[in-house]
C-alpha positions, 0 to 999 in steps of 0.5 A, a space after each residue: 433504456 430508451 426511457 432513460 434514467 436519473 440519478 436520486 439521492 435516496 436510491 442511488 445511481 443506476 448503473 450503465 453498462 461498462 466497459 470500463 473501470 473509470 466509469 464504474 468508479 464514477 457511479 460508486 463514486 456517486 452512490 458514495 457522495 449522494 449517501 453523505 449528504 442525504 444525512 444533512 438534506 433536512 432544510 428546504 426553505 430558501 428565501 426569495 430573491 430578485 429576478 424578473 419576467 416580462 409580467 409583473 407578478 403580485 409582491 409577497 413579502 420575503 420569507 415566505 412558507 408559499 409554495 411559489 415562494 420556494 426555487 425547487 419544485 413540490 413533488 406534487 406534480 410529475 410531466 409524462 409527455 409535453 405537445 410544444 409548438 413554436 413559430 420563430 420570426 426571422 424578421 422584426 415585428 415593423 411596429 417595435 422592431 422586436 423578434 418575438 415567437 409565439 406558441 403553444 404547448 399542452 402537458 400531460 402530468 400526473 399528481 403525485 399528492 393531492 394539490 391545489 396549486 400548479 407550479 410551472 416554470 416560466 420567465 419572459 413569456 407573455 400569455 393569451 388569457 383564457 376565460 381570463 386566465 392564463 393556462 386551462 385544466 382539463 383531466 384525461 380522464 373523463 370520469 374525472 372532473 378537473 378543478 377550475 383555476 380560481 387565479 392564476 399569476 406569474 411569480 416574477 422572482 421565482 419564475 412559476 406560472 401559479 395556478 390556484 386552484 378552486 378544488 385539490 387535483 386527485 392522487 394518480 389521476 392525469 391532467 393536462 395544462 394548456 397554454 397559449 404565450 409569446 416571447 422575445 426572440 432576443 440575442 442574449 444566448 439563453 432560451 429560445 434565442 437568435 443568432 445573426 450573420 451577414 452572408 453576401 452582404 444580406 443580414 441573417 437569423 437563426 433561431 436557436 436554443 441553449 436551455 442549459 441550466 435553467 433557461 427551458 422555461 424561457 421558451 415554453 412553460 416547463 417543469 425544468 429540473 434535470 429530474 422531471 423528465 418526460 416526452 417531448 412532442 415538438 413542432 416548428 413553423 417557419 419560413 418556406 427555405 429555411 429548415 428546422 432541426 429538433 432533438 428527433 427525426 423530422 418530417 416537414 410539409 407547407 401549411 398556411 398560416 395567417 395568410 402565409 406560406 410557411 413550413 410546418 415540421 414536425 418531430 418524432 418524439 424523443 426519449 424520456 428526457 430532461 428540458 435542459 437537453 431540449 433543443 431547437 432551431 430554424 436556420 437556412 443552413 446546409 449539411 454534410 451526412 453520413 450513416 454509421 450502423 444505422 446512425 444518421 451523422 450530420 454536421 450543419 453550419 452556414 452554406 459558405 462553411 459548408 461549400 467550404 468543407 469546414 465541416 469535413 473534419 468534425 464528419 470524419 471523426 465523429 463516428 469512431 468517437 461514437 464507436 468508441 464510447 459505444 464499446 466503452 459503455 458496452 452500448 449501443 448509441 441510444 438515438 437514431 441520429 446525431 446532429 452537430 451544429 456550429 452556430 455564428 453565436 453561442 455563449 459556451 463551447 458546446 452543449 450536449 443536446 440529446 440528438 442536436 449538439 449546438 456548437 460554436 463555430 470555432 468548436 465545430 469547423 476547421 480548415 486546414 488553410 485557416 485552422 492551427 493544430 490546437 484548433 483541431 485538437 480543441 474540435 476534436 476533444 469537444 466534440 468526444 466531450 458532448 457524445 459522452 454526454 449522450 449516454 452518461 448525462 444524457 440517457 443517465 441524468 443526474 437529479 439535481 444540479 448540486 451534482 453537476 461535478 459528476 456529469 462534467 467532470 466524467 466528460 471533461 476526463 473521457 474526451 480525452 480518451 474519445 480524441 485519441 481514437 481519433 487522434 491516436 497519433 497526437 498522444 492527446 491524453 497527456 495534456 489533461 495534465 496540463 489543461 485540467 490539473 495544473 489549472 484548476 489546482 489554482 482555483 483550488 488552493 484558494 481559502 474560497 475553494 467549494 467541495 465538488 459535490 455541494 448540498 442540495 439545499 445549497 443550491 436553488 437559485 439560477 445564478 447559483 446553478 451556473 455557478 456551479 459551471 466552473 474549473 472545480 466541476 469540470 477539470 477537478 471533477 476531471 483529475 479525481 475520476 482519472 486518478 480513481 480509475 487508475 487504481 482500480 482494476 477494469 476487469 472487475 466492472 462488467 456490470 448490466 445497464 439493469 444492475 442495481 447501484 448496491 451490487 455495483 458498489 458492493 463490488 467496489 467496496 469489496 475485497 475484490 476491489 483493487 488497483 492495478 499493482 494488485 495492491 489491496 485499497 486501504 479501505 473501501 471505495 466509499 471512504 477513499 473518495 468521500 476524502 475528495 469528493 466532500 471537501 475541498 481542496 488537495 494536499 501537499 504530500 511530503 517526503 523525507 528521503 532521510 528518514 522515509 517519513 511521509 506526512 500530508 497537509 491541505 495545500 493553501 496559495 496563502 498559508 495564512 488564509 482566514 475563514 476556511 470552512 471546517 470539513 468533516 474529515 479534517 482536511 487529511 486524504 486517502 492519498 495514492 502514490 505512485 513512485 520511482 527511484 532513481 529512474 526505477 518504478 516502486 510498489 505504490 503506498 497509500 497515505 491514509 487520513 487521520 485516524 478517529 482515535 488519534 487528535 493530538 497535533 504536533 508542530 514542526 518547523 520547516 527546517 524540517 524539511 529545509 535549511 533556510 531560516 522558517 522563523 515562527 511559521 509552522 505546519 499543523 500535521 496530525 500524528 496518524 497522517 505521518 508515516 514512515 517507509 523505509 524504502 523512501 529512505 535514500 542515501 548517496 545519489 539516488 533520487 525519488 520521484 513521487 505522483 508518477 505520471 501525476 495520476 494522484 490529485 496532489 502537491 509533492 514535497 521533498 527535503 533539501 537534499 532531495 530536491 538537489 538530487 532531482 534538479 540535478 538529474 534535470 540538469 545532467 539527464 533530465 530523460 530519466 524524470 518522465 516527461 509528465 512528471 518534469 513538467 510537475 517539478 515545474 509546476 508543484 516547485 512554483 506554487 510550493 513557493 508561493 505557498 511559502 512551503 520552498 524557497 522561491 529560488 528553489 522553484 527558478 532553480 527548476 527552470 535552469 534546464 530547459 536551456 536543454 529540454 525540447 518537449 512540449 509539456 514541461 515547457 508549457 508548465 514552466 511557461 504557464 508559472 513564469 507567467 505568474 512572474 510577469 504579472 507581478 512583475 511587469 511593472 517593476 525593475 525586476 522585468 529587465 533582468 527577467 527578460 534577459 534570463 529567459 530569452 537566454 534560456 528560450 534561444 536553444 530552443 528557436 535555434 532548433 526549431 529553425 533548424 527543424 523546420 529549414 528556417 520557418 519554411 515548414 511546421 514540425 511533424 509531431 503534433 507536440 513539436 508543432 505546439 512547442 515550435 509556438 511555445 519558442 516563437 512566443 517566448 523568444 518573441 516576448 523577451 525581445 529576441 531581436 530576430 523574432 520579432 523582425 520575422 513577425 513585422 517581416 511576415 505580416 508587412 508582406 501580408 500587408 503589402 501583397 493581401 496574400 497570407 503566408 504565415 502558417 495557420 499555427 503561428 497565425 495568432 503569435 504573429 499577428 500579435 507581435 507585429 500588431 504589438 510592435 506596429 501602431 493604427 495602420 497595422 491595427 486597423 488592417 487586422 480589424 479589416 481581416 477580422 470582419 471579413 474573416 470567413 471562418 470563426 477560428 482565423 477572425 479569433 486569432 484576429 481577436 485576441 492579437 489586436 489585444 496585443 497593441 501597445 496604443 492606449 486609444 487603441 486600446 480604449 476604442 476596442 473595449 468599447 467595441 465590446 458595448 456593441 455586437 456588430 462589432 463584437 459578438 455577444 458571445 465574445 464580448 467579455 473574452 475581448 476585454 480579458 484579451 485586453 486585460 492580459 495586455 500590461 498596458 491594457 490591464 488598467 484599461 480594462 479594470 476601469 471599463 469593468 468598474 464603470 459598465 458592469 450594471 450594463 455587462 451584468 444585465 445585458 448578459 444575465 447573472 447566469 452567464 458562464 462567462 462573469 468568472 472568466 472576466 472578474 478573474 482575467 482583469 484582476 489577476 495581475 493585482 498585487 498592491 494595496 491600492 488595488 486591492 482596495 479597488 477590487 473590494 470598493 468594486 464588491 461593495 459598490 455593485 452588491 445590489 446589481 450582484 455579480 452573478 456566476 461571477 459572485 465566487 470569482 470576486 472573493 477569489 480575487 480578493 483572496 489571490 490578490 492578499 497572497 500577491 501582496 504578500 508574494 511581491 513584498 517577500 520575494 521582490 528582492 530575492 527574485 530580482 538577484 537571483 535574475 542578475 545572478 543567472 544573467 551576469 556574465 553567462 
């Protein structure tokens, strides 16, 4: 245990002490996925690509059968134990104003198979040649005599230190490579990186890592994939004053180098562990402590964050997240401490370093005079995000990044359950719904979707690692774990840290294998989520209440997409379903996949379901993924309701005269429907639409009772697919009438939280009526309600005139925005004002993103080129502020010709491997919808194919697909959405 473990295609995964069933269901789960591809692993040549280091290595002509030729690591060579010391310097060297770092660092490895060749990561590091080569070989074994290095070189493209060698390293025997190297202690947020602030006007350096996925090897040579794990011994020299921070315990005393009078810390050494986790940082931070049986918890930031106690929140819950997971892993934390540091620059939100988890500051501080609730609440889901990691990721790590899903999307669906320990007031394990399901069903109803488990010859390059890092990983990995776990039983996983993953998935296949209704699983564990876990994609169930018949389909934003990859199991899914009549809970029914004996296919049109003219179009089902259940037949006034609580990872349709019943129920006693669920009629009836599958009035209709509805949930939905509207619509004469529906619709709404709150005098109590209190300011605001958007000028002119901020810190970032929108230069330069002085992170990023809101194109134009330069825009933030902007209608345009005219500049300042490049390809093309534009977006492809586009390269094609559905939406639906606005509107 304390040498941890990773998780192999070939012997399966591991299994960690449980507690609970959703955790088992991942390591089957795993053991399902890793099984199926093993099957097809039978390719490992890849061809070289471009990519650069600080040398210039020799060019070998692409393809080649060279070993460092080749992105994954021989399995010659396994590391035991690494010796790294580095010195940071905080202030530039005088003669070319670089920061550098140099460093030492020994590896103790054993050779697995007889070689002659070392490979070794490495990327931007300089080498001090010995008896002119760039690392030495000694054996530990001094019987053993090792090899001379014959040549040495680095691989620029495929980032090895090479090591030819004169002689083959002997099987079993241990060996130990010794370098000497420097490097830049640059600020572009990967490796071994610097962060600035200025604090009492005196600039600041933080030294700092994020070596997440594959930036390890910039700070030191290191075999770095997830699998080679080992020891880490780590020393830091730095600066008397400042304090250095590693993954283990430290002790620290003075030294004298080179003259200087510095610190020398040095670490206890860490569990057997990956690179990627490794982490390091000197800064002249404080802290903030305390113990919980036994583990030393400590919150770091800047002093005046501290003296401020914007670390006290994070402090306070902390320990009862990690005594919650201990008890749902049935385990005990693996380390001595847990170290949480919110760093001023920091390109994720925060990484799950073992033992030294690195945060953005608005991730990690809060100040109740400063922070809103949905501050805290991002705090306190990161935070149990990161400390689950710390034993499923961390202490169980998975082999390869093509597995990614697993590990981020098991964390992405357990901080929620970690925060409602802390929070269980804020009934915080609803909103997955939202801020997971509902948001990456829009990535995955693209044509241009991935499967969540990719093969691993698929994945070699570093651009294609940080790919992976998107909405499918995180949030879909999320929803399916969610949905596994609420079917099967917990008590049936009490399985030891030592089981074998074949007893372990014996138990989850087997006959004892069950849900919650005591219901026997259709078929094994295996086969269910081999369906979601190895293709892409959802379907839409759908249900006709007279006739009882159940059929599925894979669910497309187009219907008409092209080039969809073909999938081993047809698109067709073991599907779940929960489901109520007439406000009465029902046994659940599974929907099981196209069985192998049966191909015919029928088609049916979609009169079928609906009475409105389908005219050609047709729907492919197969004969065996139709069902027929007599209890889904309805007659009268009852109603049913499918995916209960939307624990099942699908769409819902339903014939005519079911869908008039349940807008009905909404329109008369929309209680009955639970809340999670009306937010899915929302949600589902929207993108059924857009799908061509319902009317698209049929979706508006799903919106005519929220002048009644005061919960939070389904107004966000209805929100978030309205929001759809106004990017198509925005610029077209639908807009007028589209406003005057919703503020007619909003106004009940401000009406009651008004009268809550004794006229904006207070917050609501509840932590969804202080979310739902913003929902009715913003929309009433954004439709032009008159007195809205006078409080807004009203409260930000007094703070203007007085310096003394009354508005409240969770109707800060609204406020600011419509008065900013509403104002011209004096108001926008009084917020740029309070944003560089801003003394905490998450008031300088409401600030941010509200001076988007100006409807001054300088404005506008001058901000973006902001962005271009970090002392006015942080790297971090730089490609978020342009997004901002883009969301902005006057704005969008703006921000699409900066993108197109400095993208060779964004890409290479901020490296292909930038989490962030989808986020900004997807948030300044999201609003496009004519044929102009679209000729635009693939003219931007074909002009910028050699630069490339990084972790961003999915996201162009992704917007090339969305914005062919656009045109297609606006053209067909145009019309009738801009009647049916009239309609509501006219005399009402």
């Amino acid at each position: 245990m304390g040498k941890g473990f990773y998780i192999s295609k070939t012997v399966g995964i591991v299994a960690v002490i449980l507690g609970a069933g959703a955790l088992a269901a991942i390591i089957a789960l795993s053991v399902v996925y890793s099984q199926e591809k093993a099957k097809n692993n039978n390719n490992n040549n890849v061809l070289p690509t471009d990519g650069g280091t600080t040398l210039t290595p020799p060019v070998t002509p692409a393809p080649s059968s060279e070993l460092w030729d080749k992105y994954r690591l021989p399995k010659s060579l396994v590391p035991h134990y690494y010796n790294v010391t580095l010195w940071p310097r905080l202030t530039a060297d005088p003669a070319t104003g670089l920061y550098i770092f140099t460093g030492q660092s020994t590896v103790e490895f054993e050779c697995a198979e007889e070689t002659d060749v070392i490979l070794i990561h490495s990327n931007k590091l300089n080498y001090t040649r010995q008896n002119s080569h760039l690392a030495t070989l000694t054996s530990v074994n001094p019987v053993v005599t090792a090899p001379s290095v014959k040549s040495s070189w680095l691989q620029n493209v495929t980032q090895y230190l090479v090591l030819q060698l004169d002689g083959k390293l002997a099987k079993g025997e241990m060996y130990i490579l010794h370098t000497d190297f420097t490097g830049e202690l640059a600020d572009d947020l990967g490796g071994f990186y610097r962060s600035e602030y200025i604090e009492d006007g005196v600039k600041k350096v933080v030294a700092t890592t994020q070596m997440q996925p594959t930036d390890a090897r910039k700070a030191f040579p290191c075999f770095d994939e997830p699998a080679m794990k080992a020891v880490f011994y780590i020393t830091l020299i730095h600066d008397s004053g400042t304090v250095a921070l590693s993954n283990s315990e430290e002790k620290g005393y003075s030294v004298t180098l080179d003259g200087l009078s510095v610190q020398k810390t040095v670490f206890h050494p860490t569990k057997k562990m990956s690179t990627y986790l490794l982490a390091f940082i000197v800064s002249d931070f404080s802290f903030i402590s305390n113990t919980i049986d036994g583990v030393l918890i400590r919150i770091f930031a800047r002093k005046p964050a501290i003296a401020a106690k914007q670390g006290e929140y994070a402090l306070n819950i902390t320990g009862p997240i990690l005594k919650f997971f201990e008890k749902y892993y049935n385990s005990s934390y693996p380390l001595p401490k847990s170290d949480q540091i919110a760093l001023p620059d920091f390109n994720a939100g925060a990484m799950e370093n073992w033992g030294l988890i690195t945060y953005r500051e608005t991730a990690l501080l809060y100040d109740e005079a400063f922070s809103s609730n949905s501050n805290k609440e991002r705090i306190a889901t990161i935070i149990s995000h990161e400390l689950a990691h710390m034993w499923f990721g961390n202490l169980v790590t998975l082999r390869w990044w093509n597995d990614l899903w697993l590990n981020e999307g098991f964390a992405s669906y357990v901080e929620y359950l970690g925060a409602h320990e802390a929070e269980p007031d804020w009934n915080v394990k609803d909103l997955i719904v939202l801020s997971d399901i509902h948001r990456v069903f829009a990535v995955d109803a693209l044509a241009s979707s991935h499967p969540l488990s990719s093969k691993e010859e698929d994945i070699q390059k570093p651009a294609q690692i940080s790919e992976l890092f998107d909405a499918i990983s995180y949030s879909k990995g999320a929803s399916v774990l969610r949905m596994l776990s609420d079917f099967l039983t917990e008590d049936v996983f009490t399985m030891g840290l030592t089981c074998c993953y074949v007893l372990f998935f014996s138990v989850l296949s087997g006959p004892q294998a069950v849900n919650a209704s005591d219901m026997q699983l259709p078929d094994t564990v295996h086969n269910i989520m081999n369906t979601w876990v190895l293709q892409m994609g959802f379907p839409v169930v759908t249900i006709n209440t007279n006739t009882g018949s159940i059929a599925q389909q894979h669910f497309l934003l187009d219907p008409d997409s092209e080039g969809i990859p073909p999938s081993p199991f047809k698109y067709t899914w073991i599907v779940p379903i929960k489901w109520m009549k007439t406000g009465v809970e029902q046994t659940p029914q599974w929907l099981e996949k196209e069985s192998s004996r049966i191909s015919t296919k029928v088609k049916f049109c979609l009169d079928y379901l609906h009475t409105y003219d389908c005219g050609l179009r047709y729907i492919q089902i197969s004969l065996s993924s139709l069902a027929t259940n007599d209890a889904m037949k309805i007659s009268g006034s009852d109603w049913l309701l499918a995916n209960l609580n939307v624990v099942g990872y699908y769409r819902v349709n339903y014939d005519q005269g079911n869908w008039d019943r349940l807008l009905n129920c909404l329109s008369t006693s929309h209680q009955l429907i639970p809340v999670l669920n009306r937010a899915q009629l929302v949600d589902d009836a929207f993108n059924l639409a857009r799908a061509k599958i319902i009317p698209t009035v049929l979706a508006l209709n799903t919106t005519k009772y929220l002048n009644n509805e005061r919960d939070y949930i389904p107004w966000q939905s209805s929100m978030n697919n309205l929001e759809f509207f106004y990017l198509m619509f925005d610029r077209s004469e639908v807009y007028g009438p589209m406003q005057d529906y919703l503020r007619k619709q909003v106004t009940p709404l401000f009406e009651y939280y008004k009268n809550m709150t004794g006229n904006w005098s207070k917050v609501p109590d509840g932590h969804m009526d202080q979310y739902n209190q913003v929902n009715a300011i913003s929309l009433a605001c954004r439709t032009g309600l008159e007195e809205c958007q006078n409080l807004a000028k009203l409260w930000f002119n007094q703070w203007m005139e007085t310096n003394k901020n009354h508005i409240h810190p969770n109707l800060r970032a609204i406020m600011y925005c419509n008065a900013i929108a509403a104002g011209g230069a004096e108001e926008w330069e009084f917020a740029w004002l309070q944003f560089k002085n801003a003394s905490i992170a998450t008031e300088a990023e409401k600030l941010r993103s509200a001076m988007a809101c100006t409807k001054q194109p300088w404005l506008l134009n001058r901000y973006l080129e902001y962005t271009l330069d970090p002392n006015m825009i942080r790297k971090q933030d730089a490609t978020s502020t342009i997004v901002y902007i883009a969301n902005n209608v006057i704005g969008q345009s703006l921000a699409w010709d900066f993108v197109r005219a400095q993208w060779s500049y964004i890409f290479h300042q901020y490296g292909g491997g930038s989490f962030s490049f989808s986020n900004l390809i997807n948030g300044v093309t999201k609003r496009f919808s004519t044929e102009f534009e679209l000729q635009q977006l693939k003219q931007f492809k074909a002009d910028n194919a050699q630069v490339g586009f990084g972790s961003g390269t999915l996201a162009v094609d992704q917007s090339i697909e969305r914005t062919i559905a656009n045109i297609k939406w606006v053209a067909e639906n145009k019309e009738n959405v801009l009647d049916w606005f009239k309609a509501e509107t006219k005399s009402k």
